[in-house]
TORTIDO-362727 format. One record per residue (C-alpha): residue number from 1; residue in three letters; chain; x, y, z. Coordinates in Angstrom, 3 decimals, m for minus. Example, Ala and Ser with C-alpha at 12.3 -4.5 7.8 and 13.67 -1.06 7.14 Angstrom:
// residues 2
@pos = 1, code = ala, unit = A, east = 12.300, north = m4.500, up = 7.800
@pos = 2, code = ser, unit = A, east = 13.670, north = m1.060, up = 7.140
This chain:
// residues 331
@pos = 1, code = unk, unit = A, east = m75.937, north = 117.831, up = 92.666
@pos = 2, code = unk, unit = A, east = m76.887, north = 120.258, up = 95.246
@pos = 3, code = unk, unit = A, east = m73.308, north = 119.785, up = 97.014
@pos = 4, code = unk, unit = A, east = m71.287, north = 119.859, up = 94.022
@pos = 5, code = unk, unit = A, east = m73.499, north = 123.182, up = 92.934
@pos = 6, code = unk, unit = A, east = m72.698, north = 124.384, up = 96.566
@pos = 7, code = unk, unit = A, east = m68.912, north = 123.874, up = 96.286
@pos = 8, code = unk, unit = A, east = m69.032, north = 125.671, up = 93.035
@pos = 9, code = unk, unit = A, east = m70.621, north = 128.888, up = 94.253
@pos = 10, code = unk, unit = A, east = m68.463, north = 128.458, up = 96.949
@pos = 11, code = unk, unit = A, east = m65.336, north = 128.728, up = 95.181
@pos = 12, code = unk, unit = A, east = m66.585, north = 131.481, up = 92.543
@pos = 13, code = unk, unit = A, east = m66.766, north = 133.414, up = 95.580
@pos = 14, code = unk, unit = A, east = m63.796, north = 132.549, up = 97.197
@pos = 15, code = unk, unit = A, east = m61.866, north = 133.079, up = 93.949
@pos = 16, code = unk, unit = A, east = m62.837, north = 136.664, up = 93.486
@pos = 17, code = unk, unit = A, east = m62.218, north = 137.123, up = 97.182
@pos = 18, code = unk, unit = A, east = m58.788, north = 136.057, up = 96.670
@pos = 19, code = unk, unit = A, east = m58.474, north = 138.199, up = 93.029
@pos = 20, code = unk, unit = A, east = m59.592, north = 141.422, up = 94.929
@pos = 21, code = unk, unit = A, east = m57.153, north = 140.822, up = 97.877
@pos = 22, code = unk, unit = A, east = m54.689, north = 140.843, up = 95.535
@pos = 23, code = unk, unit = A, east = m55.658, north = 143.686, up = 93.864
@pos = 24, code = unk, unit = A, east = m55.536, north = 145.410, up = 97.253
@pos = 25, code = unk, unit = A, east = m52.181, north = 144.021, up = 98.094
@pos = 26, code = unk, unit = A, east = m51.235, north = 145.459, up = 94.974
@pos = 27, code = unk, unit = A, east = m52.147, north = 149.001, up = 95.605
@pos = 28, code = unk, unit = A, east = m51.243, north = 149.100, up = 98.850
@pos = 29, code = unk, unit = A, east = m48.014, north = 149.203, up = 98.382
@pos = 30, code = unk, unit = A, east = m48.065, north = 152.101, up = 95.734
@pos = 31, code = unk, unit = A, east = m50.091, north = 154.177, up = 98.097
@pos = 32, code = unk, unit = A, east = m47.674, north = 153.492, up = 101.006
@pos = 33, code = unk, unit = A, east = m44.469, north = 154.595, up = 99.438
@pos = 34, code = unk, unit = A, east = m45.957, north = 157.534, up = 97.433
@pos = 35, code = unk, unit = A, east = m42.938, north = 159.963, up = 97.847
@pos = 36, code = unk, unit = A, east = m43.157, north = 163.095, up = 100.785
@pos = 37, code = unk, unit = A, east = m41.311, north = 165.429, up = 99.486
@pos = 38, code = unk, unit = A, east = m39.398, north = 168.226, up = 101.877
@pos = 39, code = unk, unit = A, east = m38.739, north = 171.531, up = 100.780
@pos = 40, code = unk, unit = A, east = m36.878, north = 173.949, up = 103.487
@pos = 41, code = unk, unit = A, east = m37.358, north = 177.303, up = 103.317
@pos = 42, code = unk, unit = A, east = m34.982, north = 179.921, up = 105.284
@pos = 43, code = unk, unit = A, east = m35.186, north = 183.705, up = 105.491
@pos = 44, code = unk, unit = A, east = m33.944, north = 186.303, up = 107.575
@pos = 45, code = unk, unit = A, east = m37.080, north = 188.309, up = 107.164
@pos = 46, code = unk, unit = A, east = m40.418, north = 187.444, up = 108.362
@pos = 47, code = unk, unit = A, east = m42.825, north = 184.928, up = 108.367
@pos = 48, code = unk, unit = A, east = m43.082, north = 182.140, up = 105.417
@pos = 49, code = unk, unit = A, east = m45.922, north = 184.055, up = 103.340
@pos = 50, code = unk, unit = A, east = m43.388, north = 184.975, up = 100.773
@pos = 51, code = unk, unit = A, east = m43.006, north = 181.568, up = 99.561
@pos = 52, code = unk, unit = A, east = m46.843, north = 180.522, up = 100.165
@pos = 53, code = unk, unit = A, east = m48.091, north = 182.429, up = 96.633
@pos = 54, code = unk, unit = A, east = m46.752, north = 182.430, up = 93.821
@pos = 55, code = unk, unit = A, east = m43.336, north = 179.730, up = 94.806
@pos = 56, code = unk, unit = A, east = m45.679, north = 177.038, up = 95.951
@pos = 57, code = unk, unit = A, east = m48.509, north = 177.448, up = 92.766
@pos = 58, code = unk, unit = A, east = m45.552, north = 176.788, up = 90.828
@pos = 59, code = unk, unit = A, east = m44.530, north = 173.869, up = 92.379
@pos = 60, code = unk, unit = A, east = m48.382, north = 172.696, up = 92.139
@pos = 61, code = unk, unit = A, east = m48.323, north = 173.354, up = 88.512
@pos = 62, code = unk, unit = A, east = m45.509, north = 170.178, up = 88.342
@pos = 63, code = unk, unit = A, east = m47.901, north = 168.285, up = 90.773
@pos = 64, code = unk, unit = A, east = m45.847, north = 168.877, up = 93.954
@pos = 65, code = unk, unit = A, east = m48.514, north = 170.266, up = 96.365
@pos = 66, code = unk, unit = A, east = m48.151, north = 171.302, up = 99.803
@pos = 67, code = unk, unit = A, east = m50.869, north = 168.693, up = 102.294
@pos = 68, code = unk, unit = A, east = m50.545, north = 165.805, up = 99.828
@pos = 69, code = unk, unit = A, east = m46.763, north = 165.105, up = 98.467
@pos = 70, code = unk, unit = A, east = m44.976, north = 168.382, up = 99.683
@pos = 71, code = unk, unit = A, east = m44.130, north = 169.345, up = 103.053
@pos = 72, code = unk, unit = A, east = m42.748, north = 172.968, up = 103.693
@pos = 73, code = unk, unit = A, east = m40.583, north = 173.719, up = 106.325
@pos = 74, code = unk, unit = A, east = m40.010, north = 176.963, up = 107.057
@pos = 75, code = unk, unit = A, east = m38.075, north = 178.957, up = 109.440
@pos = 76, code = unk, unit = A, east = m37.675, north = 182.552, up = 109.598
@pos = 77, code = unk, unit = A, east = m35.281, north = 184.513, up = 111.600
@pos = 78, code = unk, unit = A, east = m38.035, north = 187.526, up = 111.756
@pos = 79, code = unk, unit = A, east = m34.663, north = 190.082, up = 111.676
@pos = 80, code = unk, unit = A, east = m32.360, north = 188.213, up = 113.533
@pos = 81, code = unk, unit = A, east = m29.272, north = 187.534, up = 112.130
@pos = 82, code = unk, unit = A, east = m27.954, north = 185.501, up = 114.745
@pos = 83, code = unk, unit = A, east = m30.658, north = 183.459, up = 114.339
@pos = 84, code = unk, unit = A, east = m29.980, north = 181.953, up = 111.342
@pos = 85, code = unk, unit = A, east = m28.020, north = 179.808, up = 111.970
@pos = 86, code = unk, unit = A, east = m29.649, north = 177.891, up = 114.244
@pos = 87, code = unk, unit = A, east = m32.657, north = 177.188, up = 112.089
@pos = 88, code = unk, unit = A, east = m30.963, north = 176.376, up = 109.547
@pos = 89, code = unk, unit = A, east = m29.787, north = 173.251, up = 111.383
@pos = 90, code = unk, unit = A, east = m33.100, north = 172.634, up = 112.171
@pos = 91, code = unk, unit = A, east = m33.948, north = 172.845, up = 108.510
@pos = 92, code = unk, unit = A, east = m31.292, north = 170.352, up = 108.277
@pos = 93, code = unk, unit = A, east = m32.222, north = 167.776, up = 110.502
@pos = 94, code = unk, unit = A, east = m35.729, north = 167.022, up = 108.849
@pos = 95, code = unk, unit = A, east = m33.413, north = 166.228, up = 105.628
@pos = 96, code = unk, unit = A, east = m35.651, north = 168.131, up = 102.870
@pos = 97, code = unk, unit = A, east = m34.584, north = 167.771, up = 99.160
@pos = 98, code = unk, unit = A, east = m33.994, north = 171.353, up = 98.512
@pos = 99, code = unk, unit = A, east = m33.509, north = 174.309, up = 100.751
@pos = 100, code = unk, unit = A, east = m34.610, north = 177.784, up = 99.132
@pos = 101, code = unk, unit = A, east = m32.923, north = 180.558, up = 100.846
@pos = 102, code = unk, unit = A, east = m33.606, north = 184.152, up = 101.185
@pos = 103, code = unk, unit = A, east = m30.136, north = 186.724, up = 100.818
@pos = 104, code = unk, unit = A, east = m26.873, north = 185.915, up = 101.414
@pos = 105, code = unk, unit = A, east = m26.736, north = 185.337, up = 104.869
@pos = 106, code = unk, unit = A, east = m29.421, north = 182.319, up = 104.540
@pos = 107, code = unk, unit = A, east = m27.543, north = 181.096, up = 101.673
@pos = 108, code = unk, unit = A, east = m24.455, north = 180.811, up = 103.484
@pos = 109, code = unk, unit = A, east = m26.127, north = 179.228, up = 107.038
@pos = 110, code = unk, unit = A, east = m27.859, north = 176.934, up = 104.707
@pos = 111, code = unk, unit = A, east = m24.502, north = 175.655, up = 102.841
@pos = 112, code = unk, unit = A, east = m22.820, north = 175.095, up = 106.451
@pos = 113, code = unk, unit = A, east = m26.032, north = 173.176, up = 107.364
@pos = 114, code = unk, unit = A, east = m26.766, north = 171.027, up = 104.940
@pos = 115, code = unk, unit = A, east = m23.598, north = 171.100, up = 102.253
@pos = 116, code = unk, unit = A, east = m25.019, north = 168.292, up = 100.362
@pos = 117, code = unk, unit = A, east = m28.679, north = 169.467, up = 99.599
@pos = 118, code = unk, unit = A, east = m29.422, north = 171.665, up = 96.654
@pos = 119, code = unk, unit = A, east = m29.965, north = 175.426, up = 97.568
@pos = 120, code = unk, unit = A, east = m32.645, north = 177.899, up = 95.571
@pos = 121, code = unk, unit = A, east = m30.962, north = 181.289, up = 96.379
@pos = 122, code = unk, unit = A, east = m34.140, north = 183.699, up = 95.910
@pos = 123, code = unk, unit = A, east = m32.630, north = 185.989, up = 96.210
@pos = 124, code = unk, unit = A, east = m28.740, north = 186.487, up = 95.874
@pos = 125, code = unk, unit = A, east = m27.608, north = 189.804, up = 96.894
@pos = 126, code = unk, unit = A, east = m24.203, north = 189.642, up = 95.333
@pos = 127, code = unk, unit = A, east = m22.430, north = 188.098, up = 93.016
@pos = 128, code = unk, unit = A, east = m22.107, north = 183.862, up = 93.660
@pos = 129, code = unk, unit = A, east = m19.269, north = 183.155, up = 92.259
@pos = 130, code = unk, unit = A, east = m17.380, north = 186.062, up = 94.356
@pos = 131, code = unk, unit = A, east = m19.479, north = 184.974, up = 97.459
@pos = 132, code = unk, unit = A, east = m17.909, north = 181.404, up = 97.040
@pos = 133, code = unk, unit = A, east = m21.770, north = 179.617, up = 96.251
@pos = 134, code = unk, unit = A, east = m21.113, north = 178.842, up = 92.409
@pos = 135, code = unk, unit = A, east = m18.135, north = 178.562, up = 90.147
@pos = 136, code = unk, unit = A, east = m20.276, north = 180.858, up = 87.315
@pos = 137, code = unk, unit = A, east = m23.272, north = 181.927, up = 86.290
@pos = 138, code = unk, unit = A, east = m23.852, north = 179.611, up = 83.292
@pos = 139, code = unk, unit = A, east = m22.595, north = 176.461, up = 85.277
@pos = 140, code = unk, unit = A, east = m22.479, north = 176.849, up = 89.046
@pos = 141, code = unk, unit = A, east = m21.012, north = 173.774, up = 89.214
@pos = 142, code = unk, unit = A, east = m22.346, north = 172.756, up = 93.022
@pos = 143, code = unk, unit = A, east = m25.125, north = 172.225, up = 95.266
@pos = 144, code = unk, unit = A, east = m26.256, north = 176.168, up = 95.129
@pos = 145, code = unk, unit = A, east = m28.293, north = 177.549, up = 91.954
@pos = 146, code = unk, unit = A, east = m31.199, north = 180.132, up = 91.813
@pos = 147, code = unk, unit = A, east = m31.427, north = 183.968, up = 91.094
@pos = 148, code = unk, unit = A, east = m29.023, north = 186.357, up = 91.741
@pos = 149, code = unk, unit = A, east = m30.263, north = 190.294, up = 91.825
@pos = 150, code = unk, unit = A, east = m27.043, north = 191.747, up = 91.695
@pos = 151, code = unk, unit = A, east = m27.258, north = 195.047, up = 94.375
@pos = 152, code = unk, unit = A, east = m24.512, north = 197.173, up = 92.294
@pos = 153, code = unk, unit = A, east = m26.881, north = 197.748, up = 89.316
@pos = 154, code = unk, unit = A, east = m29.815, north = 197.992, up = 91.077
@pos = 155, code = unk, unit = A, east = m28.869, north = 200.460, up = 93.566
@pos = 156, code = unk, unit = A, east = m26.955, north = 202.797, up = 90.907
@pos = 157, code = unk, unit = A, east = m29.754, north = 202.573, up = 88.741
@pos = 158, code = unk, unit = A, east = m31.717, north = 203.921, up = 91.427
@pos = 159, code = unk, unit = A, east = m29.883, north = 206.810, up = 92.379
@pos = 160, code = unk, unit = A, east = m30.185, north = 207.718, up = 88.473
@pos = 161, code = unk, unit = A, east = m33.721, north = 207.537, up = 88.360
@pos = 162, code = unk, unit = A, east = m33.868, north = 209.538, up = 92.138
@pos = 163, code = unk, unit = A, east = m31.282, north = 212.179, up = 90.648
@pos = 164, code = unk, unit = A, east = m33.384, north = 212.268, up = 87.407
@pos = 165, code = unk, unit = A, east = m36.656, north = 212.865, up = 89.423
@pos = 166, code = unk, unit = A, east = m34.913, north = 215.952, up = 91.897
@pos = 167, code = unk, unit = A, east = m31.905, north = 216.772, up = 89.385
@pos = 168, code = unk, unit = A, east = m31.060, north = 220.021, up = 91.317
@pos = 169, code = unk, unit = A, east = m30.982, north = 218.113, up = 94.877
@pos = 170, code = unk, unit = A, east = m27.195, north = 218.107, up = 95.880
@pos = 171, code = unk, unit = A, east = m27.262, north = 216.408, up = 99.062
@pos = 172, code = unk, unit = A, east = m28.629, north = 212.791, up = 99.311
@pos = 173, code = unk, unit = A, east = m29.416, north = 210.737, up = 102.169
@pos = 174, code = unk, unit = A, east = m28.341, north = 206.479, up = 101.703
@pos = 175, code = unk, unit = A, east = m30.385, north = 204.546, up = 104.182
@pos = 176, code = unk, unit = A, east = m28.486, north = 200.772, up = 104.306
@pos = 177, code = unk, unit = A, east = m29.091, north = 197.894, up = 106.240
@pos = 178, code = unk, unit = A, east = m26.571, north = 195.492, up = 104.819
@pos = 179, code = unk, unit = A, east = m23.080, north = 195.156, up = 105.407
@pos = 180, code = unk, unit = A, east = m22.519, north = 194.176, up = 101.879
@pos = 181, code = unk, unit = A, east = m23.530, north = 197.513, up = 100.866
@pos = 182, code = unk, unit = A, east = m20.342, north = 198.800, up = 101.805
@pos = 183, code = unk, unit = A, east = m18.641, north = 196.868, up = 99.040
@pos = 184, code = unk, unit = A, east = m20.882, north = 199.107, up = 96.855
@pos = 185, code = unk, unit = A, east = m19.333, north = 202.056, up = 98.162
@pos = 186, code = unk, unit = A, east = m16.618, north = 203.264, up = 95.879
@pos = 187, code = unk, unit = A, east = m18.972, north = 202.829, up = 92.597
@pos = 188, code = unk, unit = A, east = m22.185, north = 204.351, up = 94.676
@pos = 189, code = unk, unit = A, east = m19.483, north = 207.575, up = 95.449
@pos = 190, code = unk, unit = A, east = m17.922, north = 207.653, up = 92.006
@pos = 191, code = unk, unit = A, east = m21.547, north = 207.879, up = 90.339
@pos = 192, code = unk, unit = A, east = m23.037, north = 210.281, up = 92.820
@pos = 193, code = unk, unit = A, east = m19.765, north = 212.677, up = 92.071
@pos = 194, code = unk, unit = A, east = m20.495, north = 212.189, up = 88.015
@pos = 195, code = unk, unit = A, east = m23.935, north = 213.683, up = 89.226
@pos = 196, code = unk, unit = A, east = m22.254, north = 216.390, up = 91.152
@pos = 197, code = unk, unit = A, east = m24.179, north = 215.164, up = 94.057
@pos = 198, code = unk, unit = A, east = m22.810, north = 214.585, up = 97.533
@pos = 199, code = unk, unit = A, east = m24.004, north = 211.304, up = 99.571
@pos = 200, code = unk, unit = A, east = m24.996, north = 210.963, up = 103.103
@pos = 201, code = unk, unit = A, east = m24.691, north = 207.590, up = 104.643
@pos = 202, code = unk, unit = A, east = m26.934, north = 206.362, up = 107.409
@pos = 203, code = unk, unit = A, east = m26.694, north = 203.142, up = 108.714
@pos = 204, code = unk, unit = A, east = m29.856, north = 201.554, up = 109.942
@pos = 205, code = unk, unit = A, east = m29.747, north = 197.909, up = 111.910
@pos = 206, code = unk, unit = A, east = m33.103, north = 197.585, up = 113.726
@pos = 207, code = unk, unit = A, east = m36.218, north = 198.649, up = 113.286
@pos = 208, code = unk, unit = A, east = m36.274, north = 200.774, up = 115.974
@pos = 209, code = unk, unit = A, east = m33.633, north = 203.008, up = 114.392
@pos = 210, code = unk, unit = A, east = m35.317, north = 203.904, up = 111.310
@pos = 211, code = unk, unit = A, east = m37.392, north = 207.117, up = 112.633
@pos = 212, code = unk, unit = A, east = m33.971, north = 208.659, up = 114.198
@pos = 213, code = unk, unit = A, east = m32.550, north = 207.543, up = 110.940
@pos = 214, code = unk, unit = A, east = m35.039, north = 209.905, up = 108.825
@pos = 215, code = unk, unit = A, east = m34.475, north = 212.903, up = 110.912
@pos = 216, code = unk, unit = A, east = m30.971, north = 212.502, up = 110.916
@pos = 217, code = unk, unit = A, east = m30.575, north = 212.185, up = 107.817
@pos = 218, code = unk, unit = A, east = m32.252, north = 215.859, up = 107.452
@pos = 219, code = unk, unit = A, east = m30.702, north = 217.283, up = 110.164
@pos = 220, code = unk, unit = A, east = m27.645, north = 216.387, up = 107.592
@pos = 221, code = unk, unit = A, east = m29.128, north = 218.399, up = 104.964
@pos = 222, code = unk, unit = A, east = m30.309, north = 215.474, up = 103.073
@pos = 223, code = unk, unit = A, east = m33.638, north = 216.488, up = 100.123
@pos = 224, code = unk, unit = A, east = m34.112, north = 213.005, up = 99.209
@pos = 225, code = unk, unit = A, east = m33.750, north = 209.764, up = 100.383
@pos = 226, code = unk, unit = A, east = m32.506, north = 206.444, up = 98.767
@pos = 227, code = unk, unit = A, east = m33.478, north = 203.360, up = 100.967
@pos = 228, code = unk, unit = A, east = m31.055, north = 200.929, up = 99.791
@pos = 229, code = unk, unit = A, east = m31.860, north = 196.915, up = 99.271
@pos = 230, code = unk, unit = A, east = m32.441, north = 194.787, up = 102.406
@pos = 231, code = unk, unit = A, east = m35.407, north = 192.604, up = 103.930
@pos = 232, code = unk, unit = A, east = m35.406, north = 194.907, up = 106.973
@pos = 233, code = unk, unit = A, east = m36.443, north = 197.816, up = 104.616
@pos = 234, code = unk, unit = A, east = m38.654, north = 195.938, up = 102.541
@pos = 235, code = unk, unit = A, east = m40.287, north = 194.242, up = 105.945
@pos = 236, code = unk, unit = A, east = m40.345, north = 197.949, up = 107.575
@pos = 237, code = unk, unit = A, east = m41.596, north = 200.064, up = 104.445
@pos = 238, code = unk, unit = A, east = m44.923, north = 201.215, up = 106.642
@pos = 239, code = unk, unit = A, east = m42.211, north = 202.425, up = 109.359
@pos = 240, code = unk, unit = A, east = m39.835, north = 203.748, up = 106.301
@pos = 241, code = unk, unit = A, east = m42.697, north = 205.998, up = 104.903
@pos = 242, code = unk, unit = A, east = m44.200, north = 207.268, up = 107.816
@pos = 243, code = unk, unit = A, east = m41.051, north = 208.542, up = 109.092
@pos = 244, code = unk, unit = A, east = m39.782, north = 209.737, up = 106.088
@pos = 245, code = unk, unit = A, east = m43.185, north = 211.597, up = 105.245
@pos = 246, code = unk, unit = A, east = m42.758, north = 213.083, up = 108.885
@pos = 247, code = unk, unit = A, east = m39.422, north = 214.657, up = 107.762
@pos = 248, code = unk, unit = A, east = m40.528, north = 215.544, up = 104.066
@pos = 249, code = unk, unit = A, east = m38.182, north = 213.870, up = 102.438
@pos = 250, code = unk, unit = A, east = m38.778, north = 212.277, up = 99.178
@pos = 251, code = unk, unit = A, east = m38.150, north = 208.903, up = 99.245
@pos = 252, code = unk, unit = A, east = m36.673, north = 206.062, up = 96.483
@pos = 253, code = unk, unit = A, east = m37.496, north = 202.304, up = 97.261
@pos = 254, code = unk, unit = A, east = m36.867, north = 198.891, up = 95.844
@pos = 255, code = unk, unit = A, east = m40.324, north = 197.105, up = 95.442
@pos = 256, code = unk, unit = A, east = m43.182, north = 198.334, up = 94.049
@pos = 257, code = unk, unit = A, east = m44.875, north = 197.341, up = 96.948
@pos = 258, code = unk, unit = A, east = m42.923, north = 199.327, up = 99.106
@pos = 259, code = unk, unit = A, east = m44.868, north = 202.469, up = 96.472
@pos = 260, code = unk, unit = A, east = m47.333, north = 201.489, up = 97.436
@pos = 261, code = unk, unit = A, east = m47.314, north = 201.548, up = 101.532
@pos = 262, code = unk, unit = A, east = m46.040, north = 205.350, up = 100.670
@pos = 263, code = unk, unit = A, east = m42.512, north = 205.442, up = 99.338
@pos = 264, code = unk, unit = A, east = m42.637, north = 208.131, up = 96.565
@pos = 265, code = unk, unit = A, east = m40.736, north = 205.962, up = 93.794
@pos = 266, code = unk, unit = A, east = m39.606, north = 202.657, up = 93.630
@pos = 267, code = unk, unit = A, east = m37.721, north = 200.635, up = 91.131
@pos = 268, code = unk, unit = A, east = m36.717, north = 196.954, up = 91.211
@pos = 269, code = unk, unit = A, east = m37.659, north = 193.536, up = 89.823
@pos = 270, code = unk, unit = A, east = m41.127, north = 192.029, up = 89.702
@pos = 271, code = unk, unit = A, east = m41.030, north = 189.849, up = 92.959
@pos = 272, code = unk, unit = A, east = m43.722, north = 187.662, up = 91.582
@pos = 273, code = unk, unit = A, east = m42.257, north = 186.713, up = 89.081
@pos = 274, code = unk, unit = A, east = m38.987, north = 185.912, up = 90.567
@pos = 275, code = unk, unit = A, east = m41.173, north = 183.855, up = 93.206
@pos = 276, code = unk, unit = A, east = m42.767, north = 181.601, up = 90.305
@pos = 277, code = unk, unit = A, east = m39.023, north = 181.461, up = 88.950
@pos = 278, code = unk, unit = A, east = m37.733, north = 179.996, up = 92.521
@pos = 279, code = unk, unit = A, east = m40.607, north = 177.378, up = 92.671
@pos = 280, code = unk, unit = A, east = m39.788, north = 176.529, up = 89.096
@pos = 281, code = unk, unit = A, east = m35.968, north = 176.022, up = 90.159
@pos = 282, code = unk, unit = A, east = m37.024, north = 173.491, up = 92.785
@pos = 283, code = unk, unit = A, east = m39.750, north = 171.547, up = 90.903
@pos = 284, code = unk, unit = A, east = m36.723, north = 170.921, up = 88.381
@pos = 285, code = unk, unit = A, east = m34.574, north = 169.947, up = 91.211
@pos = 286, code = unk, unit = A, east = m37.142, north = 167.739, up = 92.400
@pos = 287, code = unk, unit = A, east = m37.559, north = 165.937, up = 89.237
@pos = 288, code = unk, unit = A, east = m33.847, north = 165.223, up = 88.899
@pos = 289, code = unk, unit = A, east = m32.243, north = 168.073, up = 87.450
@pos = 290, code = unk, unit = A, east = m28.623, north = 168.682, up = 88.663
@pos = 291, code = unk, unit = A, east = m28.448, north = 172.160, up = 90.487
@pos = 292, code = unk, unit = A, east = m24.108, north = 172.181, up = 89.301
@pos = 293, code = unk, unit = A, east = m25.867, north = 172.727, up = 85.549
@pos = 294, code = unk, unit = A, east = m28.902, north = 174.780, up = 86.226
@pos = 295, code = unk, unit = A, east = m28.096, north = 178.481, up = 85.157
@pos = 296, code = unk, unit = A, east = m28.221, north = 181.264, up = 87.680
@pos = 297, code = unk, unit = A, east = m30.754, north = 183.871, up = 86.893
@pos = 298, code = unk, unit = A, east = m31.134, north = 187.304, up = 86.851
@pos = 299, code = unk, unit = A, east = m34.013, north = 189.493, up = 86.888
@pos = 300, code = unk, unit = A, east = m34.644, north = 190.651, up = 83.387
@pos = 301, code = unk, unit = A, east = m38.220, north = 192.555, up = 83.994
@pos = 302, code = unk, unit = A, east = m37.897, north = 195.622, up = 86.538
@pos = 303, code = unk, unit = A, east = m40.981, north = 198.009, up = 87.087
@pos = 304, code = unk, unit = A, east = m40.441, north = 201.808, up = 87.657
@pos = 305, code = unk, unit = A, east = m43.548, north = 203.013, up = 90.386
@pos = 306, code = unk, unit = A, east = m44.670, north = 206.694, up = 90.977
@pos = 307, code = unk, unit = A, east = m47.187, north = 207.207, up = 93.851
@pos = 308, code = unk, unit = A, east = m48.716, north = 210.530, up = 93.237
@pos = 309, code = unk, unit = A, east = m50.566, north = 210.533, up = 96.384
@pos = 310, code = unk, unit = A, east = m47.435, north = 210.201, up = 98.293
@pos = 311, code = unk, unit = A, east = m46.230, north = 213.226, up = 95.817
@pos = 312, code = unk, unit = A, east = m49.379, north = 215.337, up = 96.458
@pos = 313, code = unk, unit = A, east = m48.680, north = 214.990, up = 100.130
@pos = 314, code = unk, unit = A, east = m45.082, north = 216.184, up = 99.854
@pos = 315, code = unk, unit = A, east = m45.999, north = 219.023, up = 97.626
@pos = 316, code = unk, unit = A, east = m43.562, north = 217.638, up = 94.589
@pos = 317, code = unk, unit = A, east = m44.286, north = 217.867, up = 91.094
@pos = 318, code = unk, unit = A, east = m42.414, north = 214.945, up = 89.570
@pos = 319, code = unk, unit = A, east = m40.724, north = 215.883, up = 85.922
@pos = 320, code = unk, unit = A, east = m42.876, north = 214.404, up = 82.905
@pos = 321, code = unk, unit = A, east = m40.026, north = 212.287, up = 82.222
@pos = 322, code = unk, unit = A, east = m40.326, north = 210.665, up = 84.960
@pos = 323, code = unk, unit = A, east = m43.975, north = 209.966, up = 84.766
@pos = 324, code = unk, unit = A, east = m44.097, north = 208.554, up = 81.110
@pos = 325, code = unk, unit = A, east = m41.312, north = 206.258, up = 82.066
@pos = 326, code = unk, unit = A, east = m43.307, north = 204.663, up = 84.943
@pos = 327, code = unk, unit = A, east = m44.709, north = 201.041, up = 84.316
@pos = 328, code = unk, unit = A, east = m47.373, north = 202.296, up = 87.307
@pos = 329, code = unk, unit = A, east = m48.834, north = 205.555, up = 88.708
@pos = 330, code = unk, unit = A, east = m50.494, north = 205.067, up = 91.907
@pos = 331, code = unk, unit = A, east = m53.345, north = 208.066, up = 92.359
């Protein structure tokens, strides 16, 4: 009795020893293959912080999270164009799902890198389907898909609201950084001429050459200043005001946040919410969405920003059109 009693314990507890092995077995195997997945980011600006707010809470929201099933990799090319390149390969060679790219010079290092990996343009400069990265808007038809801010109707709607606020200034000063701009030109000339007001172009490639820029610009004759769309202007706005506040010029911006390190006015999209938009795009890449049928975007929320310190400083008084139209007055 006591042997037979003996065996049976025995193989009660052998038997559950064997049932939870292969209950671990089980599991193990789930918990080994749980999916990594690689998200590149590329931009020509600075560091990655850009795409560490409101992108990646986005992409948490759909239960991709950065340290548990998403890893970021991030290059930036910190205002070196020639740099791109180069890290995009590197992108590349750690084979991520999706690349997101910042302007159209990532965009196009990141095609020639990695042709068969779906591309988040955030943002788009120009127009895709003329820059070769989609066949339209509605279906881009390819690897590349995203949001598009298209620089003709931002810019010209900035030199309206910059003519509106100084409507008797007759000579203003274009700050660009971006050879695109250029193809801009001819519609930037033909508006300024319906305004009767004559345009000063400055060109500005480095950092270093945006104080000369600002006192060129009024050696010119220039009263106000238009700082036209590029990450070097929106990475350099500290350098941008305090040069242009040297000179006491009056100066129009893209970002709001760029009002807020001192430009006078600025009109443009609200980045955050394009940034949610972009992590939004690759979550529905990531969970199988074709980027050849996801619909560019374009901004369809822009913000007007007065900074009446900046004003005060300068000595302006800003018209009360101006003022009621503004989504933000900064004291």
């Amino acid at each position: 009795m006591t042997s037979t009693r003996s065996e049976y314990v025995l193989g009660r507890i052998m038997g559950r020893m064997a049932l939870l092995l292969t209950l671990l077995m089980l599991a193990l195997p789930a918990a080994a293959q749980q999916r990594v997945w690689r998200v590149g980011f590329l931009t020509p600006a600075g560091p990655d912080s850009s795409v560490r707010g409101p992108t990646l809470a986005a992409l948490a929201e759909h239960g991709f999270v950065e340290g548990r099933n998403l890893e970021l990799i991030a290059r930036s090319a910190a205002g070196d164009p020639d740099r791109l390149v180069p890290l995009a390969h590197e992108i590349a060679a750690a084979r991520p799902d999706v690349i997101i790219a910042v302007a159209n010079t990532a965009i196009e290092a990141a095609m020639r890198a990695a042709p068969q990996t779906p591309i988040v343009m955030s943002f788009a400069g120009s127009d895709p389907v003329v820059a070769g990265f989609a066949a339209s808007l509605a279906r881009p038809g390819g690897k590349v898909t995203g949001i598009v801010m298209l620089a003709d109707m931002g810019e010209l709607k900035r030199l309206e609201l910059l003519h509106d606020a100084f409507p008797t200034a007759r000579r203003i000063g274009v700050q660009v950084g971006d050879k695109e701009w250029y193809t801009l030109e001819p519609r930037f000339q033909s508006a300024a001429a319906a305004y009767g007001v004559h345009l000063i172009i400055r060109k500005v490639d480095t950092p270093q050459e945006i104080d000369s820029a600002a006192a060129a610009l009024r050696s010119a004759g220039a009263e106000a200043i238009l700082v036209a769309s590029s990450p070097l202007f929106s990475r350099e706005t500290g350098k941008i005001a305090a040069s242009t506040m040297r000179e006491r010029l009056p100066t129009m911006c893209e970002w709001k946040e760029m009002a807020r390190e001192g430009c006078l006015l600025s009109f443009g999209p609200n980045r955050e919410r394009l940034r949610r938009r972009t992590g939004e795009f690759v979550a529905r890449i990531l969970e199988g969405a074709d980027p050849a049928s996801l619909p560019i975007e374009q901004p369809d929320c822009f913000e007007l920003v007065v900074n009446l310190h900046t004003a005060r400083t300068l000595g302006i008084d800003l018209p009360p059109s101006i003022l009621s139209r503004a989504d933000e007055v900064i004291e």
